[in-house]
C-alpha positions in Angstrom: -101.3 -89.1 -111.1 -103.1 -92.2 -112.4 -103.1 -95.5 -110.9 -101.3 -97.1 -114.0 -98.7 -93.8 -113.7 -98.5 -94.5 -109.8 -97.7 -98.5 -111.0 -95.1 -97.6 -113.8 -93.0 -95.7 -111.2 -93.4 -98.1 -108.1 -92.0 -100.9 -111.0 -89.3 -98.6 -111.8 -88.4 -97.9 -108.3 -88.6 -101.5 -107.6 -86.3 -102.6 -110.7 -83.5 -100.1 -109.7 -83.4 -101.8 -106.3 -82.5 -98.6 -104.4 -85.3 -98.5 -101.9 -87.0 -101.0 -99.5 -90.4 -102.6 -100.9 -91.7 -100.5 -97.6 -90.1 -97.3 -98.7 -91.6 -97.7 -102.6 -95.3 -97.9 -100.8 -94.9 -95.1 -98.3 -93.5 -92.6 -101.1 -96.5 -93.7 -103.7 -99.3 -94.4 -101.2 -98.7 -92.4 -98.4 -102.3 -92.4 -97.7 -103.4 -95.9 -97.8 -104.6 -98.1 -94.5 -102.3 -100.1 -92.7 -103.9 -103.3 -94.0 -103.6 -101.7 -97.9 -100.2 -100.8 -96.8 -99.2 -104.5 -95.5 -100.9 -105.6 -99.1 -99.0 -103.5 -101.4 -95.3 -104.5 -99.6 -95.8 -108.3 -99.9 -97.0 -107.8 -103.7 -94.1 -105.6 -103.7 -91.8 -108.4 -102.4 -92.8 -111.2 -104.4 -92.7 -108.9 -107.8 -89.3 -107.8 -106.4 -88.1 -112.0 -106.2 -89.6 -112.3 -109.5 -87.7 -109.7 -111.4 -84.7 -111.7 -109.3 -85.9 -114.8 -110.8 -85.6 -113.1 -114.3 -82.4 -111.7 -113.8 -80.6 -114.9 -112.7 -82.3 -116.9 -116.1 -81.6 -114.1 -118.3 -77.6 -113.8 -117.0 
């Protein structure tokens, strides 16, 4: 799988909002440091609040 695949998929898990920001970067980068790991889940977070953000305006 690409990186851009890997990306598409963690946005699409992120936008359907049925798993945890940490459960979307164990299940796509299971093999990642626990400093990579720690990185990914607060970019994860803050994309997760903006998609809120979007939501609320676009309601």
């Amino acid at each position: 799988m690409t990186a851009e695949e890997c990306m598409e998929l963690m946005r699409n898990d992120l936008i359907e909002g049925h798993l945890s920001v940490a459960e979307i970067a164990d299940k796509y980068c299971n093999c990642a440091s626990s400093e990579l790991r720690d990185l990914l889940i607060s970019k994860l977070e803050e994309l997760r609040r903006l998609y809120n953000y979007k939501r609320i305006i676009n309601d």
